[in-house]
Every structure is written in C-alpha cells, then in structure tokens.
N, C-alpha and C positions, 0 to 999 in steps of 0.2 A: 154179393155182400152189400152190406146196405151203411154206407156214408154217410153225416152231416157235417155240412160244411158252416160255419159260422164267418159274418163278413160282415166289415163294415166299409162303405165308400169314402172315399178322400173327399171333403167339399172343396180343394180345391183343384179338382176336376170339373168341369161346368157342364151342366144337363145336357149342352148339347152333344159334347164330345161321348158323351155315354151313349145318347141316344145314337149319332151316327156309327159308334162303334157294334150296337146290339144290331144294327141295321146292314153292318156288313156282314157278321156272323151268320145271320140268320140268310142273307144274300150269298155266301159262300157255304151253307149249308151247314157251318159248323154247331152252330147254335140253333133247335138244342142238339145234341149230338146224339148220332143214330146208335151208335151202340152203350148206350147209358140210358137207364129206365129214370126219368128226371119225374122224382115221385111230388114232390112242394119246389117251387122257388118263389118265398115267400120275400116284400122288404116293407119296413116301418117307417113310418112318417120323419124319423129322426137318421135315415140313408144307413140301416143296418139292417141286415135279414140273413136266411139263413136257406141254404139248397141241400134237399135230401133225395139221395139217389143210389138206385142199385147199379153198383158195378165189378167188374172183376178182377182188376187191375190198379195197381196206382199207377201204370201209365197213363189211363185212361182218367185219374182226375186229374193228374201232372195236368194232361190235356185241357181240360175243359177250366182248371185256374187260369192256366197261362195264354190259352185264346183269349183272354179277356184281357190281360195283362198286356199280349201281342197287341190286339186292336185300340187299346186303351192304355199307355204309357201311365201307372201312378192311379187310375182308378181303385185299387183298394188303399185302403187308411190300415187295414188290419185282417189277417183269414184265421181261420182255425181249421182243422179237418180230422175226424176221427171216424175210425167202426162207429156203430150205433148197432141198437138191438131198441127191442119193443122193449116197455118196464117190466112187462107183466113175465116176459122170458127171464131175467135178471133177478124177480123174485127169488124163483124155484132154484136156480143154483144158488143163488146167497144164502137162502135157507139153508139149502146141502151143505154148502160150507161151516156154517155157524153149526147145524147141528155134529158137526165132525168134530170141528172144534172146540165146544162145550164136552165133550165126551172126553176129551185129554186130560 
C-alpha cells in the first residue's frame, strides 16, 4: 500500500546531529529499510519534505518514523502519515460516488 508521509524538521536540531544520525542508520543498515519500497524522500529548502513509500504494515512505518526519532532525540518539528492513492485512481470512484448520489 502506498504512504505519504509529511515532515517537517525541528531547527533546533543542528545539521549535524541529523547528519550523524542518517549516518548511523544507514551504517546499521536501517535506513533506507529493506522491506519498504522508499519510492520519493524528497526535502525543501525551508527543512520540510515529504517520504512516499510502499509498505505493508503500520509496523513497518511505526518503524521507519521512530528510527529516526531513536537516532535523532526531537529531529521532527511535526509528521503527518496517511494511505495515498494516485489522483487519477480517486477520480473514477468519486465520479461513482457523485453519480450514485445525484441519482437519490
């Protein structure tokens, strides 16, 4: 199933402590994580972005917020996490829906 996660970073965290922590992750193998298809981890200039990823589990994003959280005490300012679908899938049933609903 396919995720996006919405984040923003804490600025006060300091670059380096993110960067040592992304450095442990990635040195203990956790990051990115093998069983999670990490399709974007995208961030902007202003320290918020956004990770989309197929997975099967909410154990498995449990996981992959809170390794970052573990490595990095107070690195997020703020998360969001939801399903996601493409737009163009979303059309077609809201259509189905609205035309059912018009019909009442």
């Amino acid at each position: 199933m396919l995720f996006l996660m919405y984040w923003e970073l804490n600025e006060g965290v300091s670059v380096a402590d993110r960067l040592l922590a992304a450095e442990k992750l990635m040195t203990a193998k956790l990051f990115p994580p093998e069983n999670i298809e990490l399709v974007r981890f995208d961030i902007t200039p202003d320290n918020w972005g956004i990770t989309l990823v197929n997975a099967e589990s909410i154990e498995e994003l449990s996981n992959l917020n809170n390794m970052w959280r573990i490595a990095c005490p107070g690195i997020f300012k703020t998360t969001k996490l939801s399903p996601a679908r493409p737009v163009q899938e979303s059309i077609g049933s809201t259509n189905a829906l609205l035309q059912k609903l018009q019909s009442v």
